[in-house]
C-alpha positions in Angstrom: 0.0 0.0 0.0 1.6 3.5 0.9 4.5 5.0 2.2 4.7 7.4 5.1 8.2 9.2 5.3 9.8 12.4 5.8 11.2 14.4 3.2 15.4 14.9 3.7 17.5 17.6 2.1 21.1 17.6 2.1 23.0 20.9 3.6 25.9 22.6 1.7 28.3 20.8 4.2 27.2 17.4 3.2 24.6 17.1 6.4 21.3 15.5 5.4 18.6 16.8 7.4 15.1 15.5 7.7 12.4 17.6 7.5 9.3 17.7 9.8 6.4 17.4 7.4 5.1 13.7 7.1 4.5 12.5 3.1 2.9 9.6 1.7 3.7 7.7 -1.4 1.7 4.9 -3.1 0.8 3.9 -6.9 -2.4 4.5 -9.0 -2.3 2.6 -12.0 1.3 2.2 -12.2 2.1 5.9 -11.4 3.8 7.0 -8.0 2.0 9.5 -6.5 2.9 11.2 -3.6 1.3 14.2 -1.4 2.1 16.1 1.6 0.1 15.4 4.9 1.1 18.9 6.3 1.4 17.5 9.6 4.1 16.9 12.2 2.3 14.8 13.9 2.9 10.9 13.7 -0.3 9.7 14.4 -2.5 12.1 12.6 0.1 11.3 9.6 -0.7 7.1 10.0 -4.8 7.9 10.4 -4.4 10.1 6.8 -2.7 7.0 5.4 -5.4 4.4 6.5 -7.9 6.7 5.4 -6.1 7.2 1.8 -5.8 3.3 1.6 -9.6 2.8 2.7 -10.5 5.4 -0.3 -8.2 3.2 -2.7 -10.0 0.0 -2.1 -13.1 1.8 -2.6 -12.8 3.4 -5.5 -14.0 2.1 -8.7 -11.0 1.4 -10.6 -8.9 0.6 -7.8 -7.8 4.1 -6.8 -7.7 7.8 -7.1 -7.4 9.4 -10.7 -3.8 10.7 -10.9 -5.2 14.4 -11.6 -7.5 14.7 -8.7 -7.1 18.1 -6.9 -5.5 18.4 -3.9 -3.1 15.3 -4.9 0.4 16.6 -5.5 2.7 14.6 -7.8 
């Protein structure tokens, strides 16, 4: 199903930070999409990916259309 992670960017000095906003990323019909949580929060973060994964299996067509709004690729 989908990812959670945190997005990490790599410093001028070679450091590699990770950043505090949670991401997701899963596939819709072959595609990786992925899509900001804009949350800190762990938890909150896991209960947006159930409820993505819940609207996957309940789609018709087995998932979201790749050009649904509020779906950043």
């Amino acid at each position: 199903m989908g990812m959670l992670y945190k997005r990490k960017t790599k410093k001028p000095d070679g450091t590699v930070v990770e950043g505090k906003i949670w991401w997701i990323k899963y596939y819709v019909a072959g595609q990786q999409v992925y899509h900001s949580l804009k949350t800190t929060n762990a938890r909150v973060a896991l209960r947006a990916k159930r409820q993505v994964e819940g609207e996957e299996a309940n789609a018709p067509g087995g998932g979201h259309p790749v050009d649904q709004p509020g779906l950043e690729s």
